[in-house]
MARTIKOL-168669 format. One record per atom (N, C-alpha, C, O): residue number from 1; residue in one letter; atom name; x, y, z. Coordinates in nm, 2 decimals, padded with zeros to 4 digits. Each point is the difference from the previous one (the first is absolute). Example, Ala and Ser with C-alpha at 12.3 -4.5 7.8 and 13.67 -1.06 7.14 Angstrom:
> seq  type  atom  c1  c2  c3
> 1  A  N  01.32  -00.57  00.78
> 1  A  CA  -00.09  00.12  00.00
> 1  A  C  00.09  00.12  00.00
> 1  A  O  00.10  00.00  00.07
> 2  S  N  -00.14  00.11  -00.14
> 2  S  CA  00.09  00.11  00.00
> 2  S  C  -00.08  00.11  00.08
> 2  S  O  00.05  00.11  00.01
***
This chain:
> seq  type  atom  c1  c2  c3
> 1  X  N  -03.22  -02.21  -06.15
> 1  X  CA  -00.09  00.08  00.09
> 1  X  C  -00.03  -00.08  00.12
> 1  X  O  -00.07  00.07  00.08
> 2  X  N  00.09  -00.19  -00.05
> 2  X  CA  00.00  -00.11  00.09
> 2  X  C  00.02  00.11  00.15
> 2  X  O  -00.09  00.03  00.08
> 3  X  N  00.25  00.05  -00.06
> 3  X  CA  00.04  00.05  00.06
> 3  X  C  -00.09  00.13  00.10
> 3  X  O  00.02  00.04  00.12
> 4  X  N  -00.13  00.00  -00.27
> 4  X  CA  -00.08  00.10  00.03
> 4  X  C  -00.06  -00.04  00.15
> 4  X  O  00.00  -00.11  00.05
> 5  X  N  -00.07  00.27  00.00
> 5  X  CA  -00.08  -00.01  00.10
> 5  X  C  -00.18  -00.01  -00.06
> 5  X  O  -00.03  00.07  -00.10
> 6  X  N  -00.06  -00.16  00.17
> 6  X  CA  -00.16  00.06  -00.10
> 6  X  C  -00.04  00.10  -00.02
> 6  X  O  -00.10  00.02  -00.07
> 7  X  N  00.18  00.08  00.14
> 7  X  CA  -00.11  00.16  -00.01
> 7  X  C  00.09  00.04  -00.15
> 7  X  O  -00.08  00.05  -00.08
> 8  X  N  00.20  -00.07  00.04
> 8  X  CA  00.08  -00.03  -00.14
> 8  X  C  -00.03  -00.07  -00.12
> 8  X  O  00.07  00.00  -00.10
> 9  X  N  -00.19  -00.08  00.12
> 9  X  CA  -00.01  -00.08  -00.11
> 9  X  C  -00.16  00.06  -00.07
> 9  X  O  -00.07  00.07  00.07
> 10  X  N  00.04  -00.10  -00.19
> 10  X  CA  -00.11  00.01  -00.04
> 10  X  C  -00.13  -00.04  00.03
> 10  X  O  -00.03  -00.08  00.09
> 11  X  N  -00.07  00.15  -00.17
> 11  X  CA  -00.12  -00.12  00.06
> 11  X  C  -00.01  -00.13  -00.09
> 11  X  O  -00.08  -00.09  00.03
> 12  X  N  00.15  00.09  -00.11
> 12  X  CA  -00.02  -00.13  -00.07
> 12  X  C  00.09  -00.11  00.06
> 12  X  O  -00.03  -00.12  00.03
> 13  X  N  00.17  00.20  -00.01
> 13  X  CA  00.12  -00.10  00.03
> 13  X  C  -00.04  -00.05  00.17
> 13  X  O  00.03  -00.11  00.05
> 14  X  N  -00.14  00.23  00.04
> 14  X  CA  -00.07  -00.07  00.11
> 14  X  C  -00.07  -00.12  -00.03
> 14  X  O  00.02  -00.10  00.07
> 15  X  N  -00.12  00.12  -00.19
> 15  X  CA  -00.09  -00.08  00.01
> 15  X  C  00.08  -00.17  -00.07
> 15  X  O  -00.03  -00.12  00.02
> 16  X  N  00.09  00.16  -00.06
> 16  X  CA  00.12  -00.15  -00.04
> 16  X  C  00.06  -00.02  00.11
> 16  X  O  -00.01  -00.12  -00.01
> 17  X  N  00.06  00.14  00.10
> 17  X  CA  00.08  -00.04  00.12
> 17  X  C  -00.11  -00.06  00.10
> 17  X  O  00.00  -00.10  00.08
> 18  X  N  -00.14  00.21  -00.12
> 18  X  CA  -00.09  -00.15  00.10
> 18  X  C  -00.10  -00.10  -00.03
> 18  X  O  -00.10  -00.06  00.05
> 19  X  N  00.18  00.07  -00.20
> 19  X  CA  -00.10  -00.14  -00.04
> 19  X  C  00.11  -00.10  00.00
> 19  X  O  -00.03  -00.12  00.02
> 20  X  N  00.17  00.16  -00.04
> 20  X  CA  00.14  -00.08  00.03
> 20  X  C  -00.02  -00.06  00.15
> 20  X  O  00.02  -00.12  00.02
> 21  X  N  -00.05  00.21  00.07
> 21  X  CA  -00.03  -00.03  00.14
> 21  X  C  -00.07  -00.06  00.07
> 21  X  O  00.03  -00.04  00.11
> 22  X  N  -00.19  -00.01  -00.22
> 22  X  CA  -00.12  -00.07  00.05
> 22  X  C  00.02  -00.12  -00.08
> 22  X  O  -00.07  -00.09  00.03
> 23  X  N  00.17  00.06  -00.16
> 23  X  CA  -00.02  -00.13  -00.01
> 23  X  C  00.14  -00.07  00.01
> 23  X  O  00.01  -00.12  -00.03
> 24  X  N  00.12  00.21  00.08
> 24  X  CA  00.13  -00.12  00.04
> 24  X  C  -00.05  -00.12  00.12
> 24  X  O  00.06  -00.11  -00.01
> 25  X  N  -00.12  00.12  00.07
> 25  X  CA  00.00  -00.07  00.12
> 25  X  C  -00.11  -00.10  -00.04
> 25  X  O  -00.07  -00.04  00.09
> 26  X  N  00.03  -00.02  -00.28
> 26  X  CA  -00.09  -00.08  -00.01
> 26  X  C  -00.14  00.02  00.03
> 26  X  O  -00.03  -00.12  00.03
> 27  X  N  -00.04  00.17  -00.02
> 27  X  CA  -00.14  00.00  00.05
> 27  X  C  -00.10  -00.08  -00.05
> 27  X  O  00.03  -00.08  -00.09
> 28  X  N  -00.13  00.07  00.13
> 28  X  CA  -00.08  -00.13  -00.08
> 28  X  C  -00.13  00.12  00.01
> 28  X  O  -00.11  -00.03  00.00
> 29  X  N  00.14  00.16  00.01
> 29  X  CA  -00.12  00.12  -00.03
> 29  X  C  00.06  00.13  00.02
> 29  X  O  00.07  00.01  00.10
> 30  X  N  -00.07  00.10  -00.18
> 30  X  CA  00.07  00.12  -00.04
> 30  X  C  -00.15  00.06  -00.02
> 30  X  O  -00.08  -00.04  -00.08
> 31  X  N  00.04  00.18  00.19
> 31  X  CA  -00.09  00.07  -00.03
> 31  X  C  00.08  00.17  -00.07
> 31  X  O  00.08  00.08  00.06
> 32  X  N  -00.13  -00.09  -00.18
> 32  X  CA  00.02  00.14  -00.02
> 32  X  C  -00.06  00.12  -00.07
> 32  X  O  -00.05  -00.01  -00.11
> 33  X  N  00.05  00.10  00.16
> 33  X  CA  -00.06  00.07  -00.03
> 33  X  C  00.05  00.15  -00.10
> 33  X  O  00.10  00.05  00.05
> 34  X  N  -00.13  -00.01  -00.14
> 34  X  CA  00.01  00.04  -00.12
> 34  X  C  00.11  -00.05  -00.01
> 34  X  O  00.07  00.09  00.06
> 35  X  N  00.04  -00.23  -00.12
> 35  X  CA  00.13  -00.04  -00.03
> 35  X  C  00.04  00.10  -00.07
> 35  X  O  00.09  00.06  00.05
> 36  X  N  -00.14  00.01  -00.20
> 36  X  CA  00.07  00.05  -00.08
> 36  X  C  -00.07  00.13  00.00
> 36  X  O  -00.03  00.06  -00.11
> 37  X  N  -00.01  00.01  00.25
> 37  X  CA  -00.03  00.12  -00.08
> 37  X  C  00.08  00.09  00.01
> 37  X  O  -00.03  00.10  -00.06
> 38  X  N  00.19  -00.09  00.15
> 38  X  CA  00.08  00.09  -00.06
> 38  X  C  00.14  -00.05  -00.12
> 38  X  O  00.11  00.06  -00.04
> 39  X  N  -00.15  -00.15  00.02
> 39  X  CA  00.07  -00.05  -00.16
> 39  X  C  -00.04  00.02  -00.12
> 39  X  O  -00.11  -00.03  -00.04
> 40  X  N  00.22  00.08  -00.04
> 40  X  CA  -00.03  -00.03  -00.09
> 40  X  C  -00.05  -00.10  -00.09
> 40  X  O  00.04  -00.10  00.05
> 41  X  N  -00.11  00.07  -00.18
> 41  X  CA  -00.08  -00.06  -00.06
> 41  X  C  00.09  -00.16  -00.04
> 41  X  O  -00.07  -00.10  00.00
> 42  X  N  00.20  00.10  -00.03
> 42  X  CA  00.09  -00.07  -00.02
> 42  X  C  00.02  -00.03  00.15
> 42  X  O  -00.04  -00.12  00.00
> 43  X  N  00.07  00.13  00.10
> 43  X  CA  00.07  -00.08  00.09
> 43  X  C  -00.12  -00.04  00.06
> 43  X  O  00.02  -00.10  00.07
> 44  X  N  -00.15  00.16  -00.07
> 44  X  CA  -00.14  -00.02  00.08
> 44  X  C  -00.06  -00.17  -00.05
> 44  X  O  -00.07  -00.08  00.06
> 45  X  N  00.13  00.10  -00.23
> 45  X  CA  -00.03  -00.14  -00.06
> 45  X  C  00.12  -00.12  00.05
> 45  X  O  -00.02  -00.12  00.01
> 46  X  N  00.15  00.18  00.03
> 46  X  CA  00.05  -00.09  00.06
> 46  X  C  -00.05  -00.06  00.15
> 46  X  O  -00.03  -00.12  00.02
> 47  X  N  00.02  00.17  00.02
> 47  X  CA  -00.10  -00.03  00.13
> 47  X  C  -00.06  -00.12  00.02
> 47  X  O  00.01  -00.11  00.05
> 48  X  N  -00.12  00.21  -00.16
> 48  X  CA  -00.08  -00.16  00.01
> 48  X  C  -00.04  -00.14  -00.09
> 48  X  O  -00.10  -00.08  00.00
> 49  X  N  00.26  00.10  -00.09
> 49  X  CA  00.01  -00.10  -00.06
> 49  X  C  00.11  -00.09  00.13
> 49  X  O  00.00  -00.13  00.01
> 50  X  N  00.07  00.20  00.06
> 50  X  CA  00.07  -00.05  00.16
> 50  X  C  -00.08  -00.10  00.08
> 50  X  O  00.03  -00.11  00.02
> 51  X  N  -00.19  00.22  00.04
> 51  X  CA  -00.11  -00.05  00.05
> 51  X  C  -00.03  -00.14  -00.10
> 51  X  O  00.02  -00.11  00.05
> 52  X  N  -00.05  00.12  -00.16
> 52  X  CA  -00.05  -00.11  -00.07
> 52  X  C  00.06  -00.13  00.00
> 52  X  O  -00.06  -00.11  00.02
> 53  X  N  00.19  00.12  -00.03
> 53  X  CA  00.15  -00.11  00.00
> 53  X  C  -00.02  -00.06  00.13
> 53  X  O  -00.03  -00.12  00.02
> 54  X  N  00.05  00.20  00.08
> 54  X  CA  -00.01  -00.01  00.16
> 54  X  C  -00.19  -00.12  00.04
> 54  X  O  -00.01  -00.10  00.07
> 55  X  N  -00.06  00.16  -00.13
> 55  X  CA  -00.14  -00.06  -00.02
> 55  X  C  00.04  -00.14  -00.06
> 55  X  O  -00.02  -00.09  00.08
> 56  X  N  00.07  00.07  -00.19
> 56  X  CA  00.00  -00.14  -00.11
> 56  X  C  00.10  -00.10  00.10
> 56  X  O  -00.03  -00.11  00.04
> 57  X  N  00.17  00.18  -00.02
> 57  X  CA  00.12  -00.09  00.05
> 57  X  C  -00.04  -00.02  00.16
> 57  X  O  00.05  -00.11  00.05
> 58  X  N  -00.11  00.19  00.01
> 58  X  CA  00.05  -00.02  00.20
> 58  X  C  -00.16  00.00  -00.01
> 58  X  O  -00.04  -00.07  00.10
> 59  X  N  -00.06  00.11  -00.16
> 59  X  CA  -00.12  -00.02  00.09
> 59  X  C  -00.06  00.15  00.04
> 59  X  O  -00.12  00.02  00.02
> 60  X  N  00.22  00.08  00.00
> 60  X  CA  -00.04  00.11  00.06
> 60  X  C  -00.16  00.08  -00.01
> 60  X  O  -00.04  -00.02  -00.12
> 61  X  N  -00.02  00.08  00.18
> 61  X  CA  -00.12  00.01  00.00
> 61  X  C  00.03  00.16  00.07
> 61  X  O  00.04  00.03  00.11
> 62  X  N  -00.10  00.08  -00.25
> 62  X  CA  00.04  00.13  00.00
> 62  X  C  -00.14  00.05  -00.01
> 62  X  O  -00.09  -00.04  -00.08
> 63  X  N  00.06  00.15  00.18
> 63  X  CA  -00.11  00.05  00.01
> 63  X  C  00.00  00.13  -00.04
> 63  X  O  00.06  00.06  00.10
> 64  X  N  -00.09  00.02  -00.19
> 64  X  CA  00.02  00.12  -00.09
> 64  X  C  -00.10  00.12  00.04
> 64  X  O  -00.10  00.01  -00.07
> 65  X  N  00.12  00.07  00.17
> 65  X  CA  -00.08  00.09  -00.04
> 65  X  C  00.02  00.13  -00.09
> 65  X  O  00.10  00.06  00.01
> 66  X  N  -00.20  -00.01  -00.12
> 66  X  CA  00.10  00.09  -00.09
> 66  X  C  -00.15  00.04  -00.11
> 66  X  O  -00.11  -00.06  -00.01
> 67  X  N  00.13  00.17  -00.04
> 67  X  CA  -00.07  00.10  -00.09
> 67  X  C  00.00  -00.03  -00.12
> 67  X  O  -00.09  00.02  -00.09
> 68  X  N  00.29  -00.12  00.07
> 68  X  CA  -00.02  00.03  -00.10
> 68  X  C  -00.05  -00.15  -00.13
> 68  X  O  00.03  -00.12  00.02
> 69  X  N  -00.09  00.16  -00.11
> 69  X  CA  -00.11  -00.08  -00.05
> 69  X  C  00.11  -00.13  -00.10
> 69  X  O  -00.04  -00.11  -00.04
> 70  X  N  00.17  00.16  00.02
> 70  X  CA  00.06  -00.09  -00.07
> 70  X  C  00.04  -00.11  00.06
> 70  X  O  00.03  -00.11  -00.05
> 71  X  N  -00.04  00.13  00.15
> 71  X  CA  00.04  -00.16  00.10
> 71  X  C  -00.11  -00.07  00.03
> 71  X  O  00.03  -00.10  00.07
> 72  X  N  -00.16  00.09  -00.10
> 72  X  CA  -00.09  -00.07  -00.01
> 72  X  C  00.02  -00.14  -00.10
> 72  X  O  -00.03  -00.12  00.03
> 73  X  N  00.08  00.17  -00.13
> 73  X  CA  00.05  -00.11  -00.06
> 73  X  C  00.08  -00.14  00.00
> 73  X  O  00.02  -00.10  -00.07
> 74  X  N  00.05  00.17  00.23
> 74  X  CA  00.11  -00.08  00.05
> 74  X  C  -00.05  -00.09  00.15
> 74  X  O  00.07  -00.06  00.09
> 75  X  N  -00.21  00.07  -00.11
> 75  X  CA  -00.03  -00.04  00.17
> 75  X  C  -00.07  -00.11  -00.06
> 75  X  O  -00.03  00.00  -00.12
> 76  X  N  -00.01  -00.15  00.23
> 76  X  CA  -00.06  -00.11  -00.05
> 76  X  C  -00.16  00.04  00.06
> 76  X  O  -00.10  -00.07  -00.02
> 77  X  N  00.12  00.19  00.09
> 77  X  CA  -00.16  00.04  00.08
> 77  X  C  -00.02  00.15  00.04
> 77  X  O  00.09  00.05  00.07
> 78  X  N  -00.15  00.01  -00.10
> 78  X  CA  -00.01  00.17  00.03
> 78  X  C  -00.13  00.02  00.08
> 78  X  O  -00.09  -00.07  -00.03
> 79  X  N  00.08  00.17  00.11
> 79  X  CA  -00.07  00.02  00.08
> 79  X  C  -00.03  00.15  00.00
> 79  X  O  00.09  00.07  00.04
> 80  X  N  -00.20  00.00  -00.08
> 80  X  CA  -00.04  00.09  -00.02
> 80  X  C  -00.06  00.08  00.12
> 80  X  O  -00.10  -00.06  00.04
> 81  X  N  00.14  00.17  00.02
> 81  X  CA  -00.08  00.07  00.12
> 81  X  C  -00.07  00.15  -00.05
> 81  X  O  00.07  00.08  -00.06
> 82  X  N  -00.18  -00.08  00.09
> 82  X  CA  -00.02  00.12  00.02
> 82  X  C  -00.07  00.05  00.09
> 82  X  O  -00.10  -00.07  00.02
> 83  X  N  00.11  00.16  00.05
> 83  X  CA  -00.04  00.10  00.10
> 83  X  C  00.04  -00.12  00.18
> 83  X  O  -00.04  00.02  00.12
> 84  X  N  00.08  -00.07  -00.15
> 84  X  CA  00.05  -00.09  00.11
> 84  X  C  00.00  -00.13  -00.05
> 84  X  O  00.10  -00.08  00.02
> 85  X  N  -00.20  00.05  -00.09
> 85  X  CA  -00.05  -00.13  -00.03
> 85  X  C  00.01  -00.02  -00.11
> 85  X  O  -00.01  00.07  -00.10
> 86  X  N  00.03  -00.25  00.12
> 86  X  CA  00.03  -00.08  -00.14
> 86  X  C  -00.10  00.02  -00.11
> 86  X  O  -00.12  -00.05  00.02
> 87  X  N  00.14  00.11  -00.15
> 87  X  CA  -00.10  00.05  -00.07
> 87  X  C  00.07  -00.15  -00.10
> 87  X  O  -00.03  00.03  -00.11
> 88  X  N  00.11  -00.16  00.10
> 88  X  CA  00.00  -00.02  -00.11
> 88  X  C  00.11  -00.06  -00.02
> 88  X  O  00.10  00.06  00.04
> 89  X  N  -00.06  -00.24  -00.11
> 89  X  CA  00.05  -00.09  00.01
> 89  X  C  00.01  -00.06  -00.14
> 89  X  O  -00.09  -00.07  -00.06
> 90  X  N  00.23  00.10  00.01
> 90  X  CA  00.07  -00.04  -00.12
> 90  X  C  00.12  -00.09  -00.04
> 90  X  O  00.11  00.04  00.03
> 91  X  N  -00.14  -00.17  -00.10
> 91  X  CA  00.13  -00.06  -00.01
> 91  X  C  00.02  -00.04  -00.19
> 91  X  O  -00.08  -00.06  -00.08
> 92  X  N  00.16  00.10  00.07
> 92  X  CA  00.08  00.08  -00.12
> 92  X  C  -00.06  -00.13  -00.11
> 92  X  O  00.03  00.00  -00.12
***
């Protein structure tokens, strides 16, 4: 599917080509926002077992914005907003 055009690809196979795209070039900070919310539950956990590896081996420093509550588990610091503001500061 490499060949494909983007308006041809999925929203998942999108959202994998630009997290492919935000961390080839090495970053030492990747912001993203909802990573896995058009993946499925199996490739969504690849992700950010990726993010995690990337975190332990190079240092990378991944900023997550996201709904969803199972990735809390996976952050060293979480930041809670409500209504604009920080309602709230958790480390695992």
């Amino acid at each position: 599917r490499a060949d494909h055009r983007p308006s041809k690809l999925s929203g998942g196979e999108r959202q994998r080509v630009a997290i492919a795209r935000a961390i080839v070039g090495r970053p030492s900070l990747v912001l993203a926002d909802e990573p896995t919310g058009n993946l499925d539950s199996t490739t969504g956990a690849q992700i950010i077992e990726l993010f995690e590896s990337l975190n332990r081996q190079d240092g990378l420093t991944v900023v997550v914005v996201t709904h969803e509550e199972f990735l809390f588990r996976h952050t060293s610091l979480s930041l809670r907003l409500e209504d604009g503001k920080l309602a709230g500061e958790q480390a695992p």
